[in-house]
C-alpha positions as CSV (number, residue, x, y, z in Angstrom):
1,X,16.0,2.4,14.4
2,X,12.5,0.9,13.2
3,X,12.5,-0.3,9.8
4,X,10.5,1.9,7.4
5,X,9.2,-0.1,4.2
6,X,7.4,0.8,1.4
7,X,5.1,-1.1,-0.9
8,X,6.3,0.5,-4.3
9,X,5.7,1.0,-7.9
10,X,8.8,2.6,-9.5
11,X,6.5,3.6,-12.3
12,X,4.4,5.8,-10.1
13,X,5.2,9.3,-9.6
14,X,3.7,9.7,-6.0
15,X,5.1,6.4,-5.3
16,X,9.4,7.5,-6.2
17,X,8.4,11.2,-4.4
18,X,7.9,9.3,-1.3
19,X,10.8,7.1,-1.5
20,X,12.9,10.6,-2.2
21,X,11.2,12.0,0.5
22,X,12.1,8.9,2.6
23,X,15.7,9.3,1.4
24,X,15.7,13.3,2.2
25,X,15.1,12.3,5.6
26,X,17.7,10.1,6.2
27,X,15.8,7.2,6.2
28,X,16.5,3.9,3.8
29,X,13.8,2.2,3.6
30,X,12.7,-1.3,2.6
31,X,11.4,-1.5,-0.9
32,X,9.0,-4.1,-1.4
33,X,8.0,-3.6,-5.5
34,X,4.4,-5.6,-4.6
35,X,3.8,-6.0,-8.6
36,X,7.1,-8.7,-8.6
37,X,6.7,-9.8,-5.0
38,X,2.4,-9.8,-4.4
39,X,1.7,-9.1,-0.5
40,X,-0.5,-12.3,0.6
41,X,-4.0,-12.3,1.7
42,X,-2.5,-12.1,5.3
43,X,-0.6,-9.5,4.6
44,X,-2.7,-7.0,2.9
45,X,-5.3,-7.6,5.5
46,X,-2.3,-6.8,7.8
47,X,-1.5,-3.6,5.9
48,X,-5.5,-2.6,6.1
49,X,-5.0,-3.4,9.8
50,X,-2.0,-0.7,10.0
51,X,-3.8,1.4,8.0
52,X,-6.9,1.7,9.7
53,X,-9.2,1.1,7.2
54,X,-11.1,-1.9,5.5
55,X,-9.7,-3.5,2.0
56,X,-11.6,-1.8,0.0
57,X,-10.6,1.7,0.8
58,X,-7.3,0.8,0.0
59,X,-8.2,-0.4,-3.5
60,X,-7.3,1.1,-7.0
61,X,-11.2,1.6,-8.2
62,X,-10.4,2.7,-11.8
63,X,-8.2,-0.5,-12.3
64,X,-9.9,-2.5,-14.8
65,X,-9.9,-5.6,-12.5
66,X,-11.6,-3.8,-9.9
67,X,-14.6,-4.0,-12.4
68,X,-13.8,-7.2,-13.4
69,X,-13.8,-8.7,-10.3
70,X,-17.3,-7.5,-9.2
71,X,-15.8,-5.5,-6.2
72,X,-17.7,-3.0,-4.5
73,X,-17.6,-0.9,-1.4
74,X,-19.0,-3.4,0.1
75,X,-16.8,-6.5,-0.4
76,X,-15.9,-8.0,2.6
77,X,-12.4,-7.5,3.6
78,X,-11.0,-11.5,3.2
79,X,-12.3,-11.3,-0.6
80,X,-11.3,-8.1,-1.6
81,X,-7.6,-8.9,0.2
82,X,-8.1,-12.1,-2.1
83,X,-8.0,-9.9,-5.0
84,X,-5.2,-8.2,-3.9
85,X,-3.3,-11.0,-3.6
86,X,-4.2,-12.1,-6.9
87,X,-4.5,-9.2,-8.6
88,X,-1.3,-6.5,-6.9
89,X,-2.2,-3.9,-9.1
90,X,-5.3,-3.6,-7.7
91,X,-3.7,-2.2,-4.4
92,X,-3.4,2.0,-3.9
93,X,0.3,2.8,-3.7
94,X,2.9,3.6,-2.0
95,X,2.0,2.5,1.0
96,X,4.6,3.1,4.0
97,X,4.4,0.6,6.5
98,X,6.2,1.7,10.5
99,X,6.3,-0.7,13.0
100,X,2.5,-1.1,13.7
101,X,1.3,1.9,11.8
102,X,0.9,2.5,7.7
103,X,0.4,5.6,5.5
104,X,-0.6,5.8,2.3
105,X,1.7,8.7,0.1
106,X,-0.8,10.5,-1.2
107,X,0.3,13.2,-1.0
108,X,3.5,11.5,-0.1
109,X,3.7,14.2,3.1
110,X,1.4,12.1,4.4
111,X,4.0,9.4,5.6
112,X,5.7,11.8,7.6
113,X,3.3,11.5,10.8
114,X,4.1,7.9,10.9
115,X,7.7,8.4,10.9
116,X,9.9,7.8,13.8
């Protein structure tokens, strides 16, 4: 079977429904807790990759580094991934990464077209 992993916060509420929901299904997945272990720049350019989108649509806006940091719509996807990298809280959670695809779980149904 593919390995299913998730980039978690055990403190958010959509972020454990999606592991349950994971778990309902059968599936164990990989927990990565990305505020112990940050994702790289590479990598969160990777998960933007999976995702479809650029950086900065998968970016928590009301963080207060977000601000901070002067980011925008607009910042260019190696220096918001930068921030990421620097910053994890910065990145929207959970985030459910399969094989070459990624969902975000919100709602966390919204991992189950990715699934295997």
């Amino acid at each position: 079977m593919t390995e299913v992993v998730v980039y978690h916060n055990p403190r958010c509420s959509k972020s454990r429904a999606t592991v349950a929901l994971l778990r309902a299904r059968g599936i164990e997945p990989r927990i990565v807790e990305y505020l112990k272990t940050p994702p790289s720049t590479d990598e969160v350019l990777e998960l933007a990759r999976r995702l479809g989108r650029p950086v900065v649509e998968i970016l928590r806006r009301k963080e207060p580094e977000y601000a901070d940091l002067g980011l925008s719509p607009d910042t260019p996807d190696p220096v918001a991934a930068e921030a990421v990298a620097r910053h994890p809280r910065l990145l929207e959670r959970p985030i459910v990464v399969v094989a070459d695809r990624a969902a975000i779980g919100r709602p966390p149904e919204a991992v189950l077209e990715i699934l295997p």
